[in-house]
FILUM-810877 format. One line per field, with one value per atom (N, C-alpha, C): x, y, z; atom name. Coordinates in Angstrom, 2 decimals, padded with zeros to 5 digits, m for minus. Layout:
x = c(X	...)
y = c(Y	...)
z = c(Z	...)
a = c(CA	...)
//
This chain:
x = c(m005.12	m004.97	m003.81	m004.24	m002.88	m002.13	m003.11	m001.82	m001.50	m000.65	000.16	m000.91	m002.29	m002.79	m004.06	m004.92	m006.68	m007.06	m008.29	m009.27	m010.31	m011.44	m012.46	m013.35	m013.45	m014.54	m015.63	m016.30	m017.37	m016.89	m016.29	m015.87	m014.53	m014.64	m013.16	m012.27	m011.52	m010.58	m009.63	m007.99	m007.07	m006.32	m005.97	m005.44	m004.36	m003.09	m001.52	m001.31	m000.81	000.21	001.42	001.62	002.78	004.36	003.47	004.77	004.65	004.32	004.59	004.87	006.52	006.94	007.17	007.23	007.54	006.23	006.46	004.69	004.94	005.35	005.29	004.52	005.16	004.69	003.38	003.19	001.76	000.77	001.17	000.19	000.17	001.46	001.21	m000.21	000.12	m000.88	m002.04	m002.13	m004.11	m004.55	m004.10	m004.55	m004.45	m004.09	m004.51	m005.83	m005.63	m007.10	m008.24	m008.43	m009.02	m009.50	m008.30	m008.59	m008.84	m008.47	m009.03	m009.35	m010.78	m011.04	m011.23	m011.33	m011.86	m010.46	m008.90	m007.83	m007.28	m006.58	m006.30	m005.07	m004.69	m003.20	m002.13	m002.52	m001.42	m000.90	m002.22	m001.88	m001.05	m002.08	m001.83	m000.08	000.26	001.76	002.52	002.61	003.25	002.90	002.04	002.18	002.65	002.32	002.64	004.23	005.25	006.60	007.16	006.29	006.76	006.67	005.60	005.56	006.54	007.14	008.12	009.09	009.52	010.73	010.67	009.78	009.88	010.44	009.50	009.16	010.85	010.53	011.62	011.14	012.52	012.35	011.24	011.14	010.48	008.95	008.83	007.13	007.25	007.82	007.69	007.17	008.27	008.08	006.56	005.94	004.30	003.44	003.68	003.37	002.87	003.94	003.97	002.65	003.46	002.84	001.28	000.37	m001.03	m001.40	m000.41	m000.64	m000.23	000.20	000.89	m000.03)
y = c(m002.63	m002.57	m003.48	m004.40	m005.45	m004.82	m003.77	m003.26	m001.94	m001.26	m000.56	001.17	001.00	002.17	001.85	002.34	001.97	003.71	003.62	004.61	004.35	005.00	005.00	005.96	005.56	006.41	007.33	006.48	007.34	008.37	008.29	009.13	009.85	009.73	010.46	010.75	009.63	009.46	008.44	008.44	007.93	007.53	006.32	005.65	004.99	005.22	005.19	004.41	003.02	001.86	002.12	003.20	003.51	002.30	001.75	000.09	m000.45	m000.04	m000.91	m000.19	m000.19	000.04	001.52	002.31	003.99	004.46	005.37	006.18	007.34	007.60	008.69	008.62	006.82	006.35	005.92	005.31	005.20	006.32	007.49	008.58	008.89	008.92	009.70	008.73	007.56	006.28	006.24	006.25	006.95	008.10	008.67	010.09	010.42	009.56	009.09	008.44	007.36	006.64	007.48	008.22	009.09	010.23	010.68	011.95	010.89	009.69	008.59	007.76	007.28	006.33	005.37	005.39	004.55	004.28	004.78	004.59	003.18	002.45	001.13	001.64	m000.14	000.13	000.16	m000.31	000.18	001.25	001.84	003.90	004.61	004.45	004.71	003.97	003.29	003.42	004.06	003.82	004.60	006.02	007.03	008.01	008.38	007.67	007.56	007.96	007.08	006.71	007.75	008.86	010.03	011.21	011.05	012.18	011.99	010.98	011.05	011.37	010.88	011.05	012.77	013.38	014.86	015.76	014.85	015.73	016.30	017.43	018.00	017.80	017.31	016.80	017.93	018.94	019.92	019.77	019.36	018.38	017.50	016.29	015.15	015.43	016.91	016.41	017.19	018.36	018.43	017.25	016.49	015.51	014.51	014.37	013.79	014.11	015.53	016.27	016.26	016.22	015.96	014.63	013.52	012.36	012.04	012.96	013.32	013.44)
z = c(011.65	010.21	009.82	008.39	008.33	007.05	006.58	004.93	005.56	004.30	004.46	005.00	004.31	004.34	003.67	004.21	003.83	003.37	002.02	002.14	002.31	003.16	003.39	002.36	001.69	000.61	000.94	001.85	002.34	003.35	004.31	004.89	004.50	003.35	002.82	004.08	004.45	005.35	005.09	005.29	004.74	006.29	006.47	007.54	007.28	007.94	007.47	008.86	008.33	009.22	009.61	010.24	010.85	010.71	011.33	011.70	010.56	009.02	007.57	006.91	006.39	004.64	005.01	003.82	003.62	004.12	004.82	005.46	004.04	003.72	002.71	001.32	001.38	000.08	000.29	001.30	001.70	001.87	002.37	002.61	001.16	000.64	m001.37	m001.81	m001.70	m002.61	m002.40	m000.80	m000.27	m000.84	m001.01	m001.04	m002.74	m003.72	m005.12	m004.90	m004.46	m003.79	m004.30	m002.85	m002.53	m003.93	m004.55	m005.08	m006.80	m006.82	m008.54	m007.74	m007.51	m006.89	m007.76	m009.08	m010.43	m011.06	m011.16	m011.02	m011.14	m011.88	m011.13	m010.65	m010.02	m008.98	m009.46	m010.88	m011.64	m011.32	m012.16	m012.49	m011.15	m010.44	m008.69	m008.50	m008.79	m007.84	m008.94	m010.11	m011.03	m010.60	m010.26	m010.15	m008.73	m007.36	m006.49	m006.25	m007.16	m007.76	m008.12	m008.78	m009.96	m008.96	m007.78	m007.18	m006.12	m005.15	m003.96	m004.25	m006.44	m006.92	m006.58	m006.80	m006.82	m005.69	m004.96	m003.52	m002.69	m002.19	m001.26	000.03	000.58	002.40	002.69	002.47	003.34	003.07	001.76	001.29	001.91	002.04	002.81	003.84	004.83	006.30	006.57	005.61	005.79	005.47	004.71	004.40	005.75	006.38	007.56	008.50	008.85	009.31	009.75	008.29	008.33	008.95	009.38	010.07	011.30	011.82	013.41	014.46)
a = c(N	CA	C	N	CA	C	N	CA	C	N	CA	C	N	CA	C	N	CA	C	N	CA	C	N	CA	C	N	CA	C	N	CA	C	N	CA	C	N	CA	C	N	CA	C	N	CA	C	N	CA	C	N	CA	C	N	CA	C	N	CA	C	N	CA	C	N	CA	C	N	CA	C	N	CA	C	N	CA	C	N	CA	C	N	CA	C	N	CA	C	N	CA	C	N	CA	C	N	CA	C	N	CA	C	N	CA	C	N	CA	C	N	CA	C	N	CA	C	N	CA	C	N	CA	C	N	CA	C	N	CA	C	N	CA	C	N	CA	C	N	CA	C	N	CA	C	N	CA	C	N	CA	C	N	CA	C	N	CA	C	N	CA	C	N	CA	C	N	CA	C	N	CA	C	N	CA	C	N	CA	C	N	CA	C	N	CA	C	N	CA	C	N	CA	C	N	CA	C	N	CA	C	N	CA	C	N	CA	C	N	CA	C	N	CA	C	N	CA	C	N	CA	C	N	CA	C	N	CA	C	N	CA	C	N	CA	C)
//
């Protein structure tokens, strides 16, 4: 994989580049993808942005978690 994080639509499956950028921000941004697929990338990093601002280490590290 050469970007940060792919969705697969059909198989509703989300694939995170370990070795590129924030994995957090990447798992948040797929998983918008996924849940607005009609969304632009606008919308999607602006909300992406609004939710990490939120998040508590202890969300993050489940976060993770589901990609371990």
């Amino acid at each position: 994989m050469q970007g940060y994080g792919e969705t697969d639509y059909q198989k509703k499956r989300i694939r995170v580049n370990p070795e590129k950028g924030d994995v957090i921000d990447t798992i948040l941004h797929e998983k918008l993808h996924k849940k607005y697929p009609n969304k632009s990338e606008k919308w999607i990093r602006k909300k992406t942005n609004k939710m990490q601002y939120k998040m508590s280490v202890k969300k993050m590290m489940k976060t993770l978690r589901q990609f371990v």
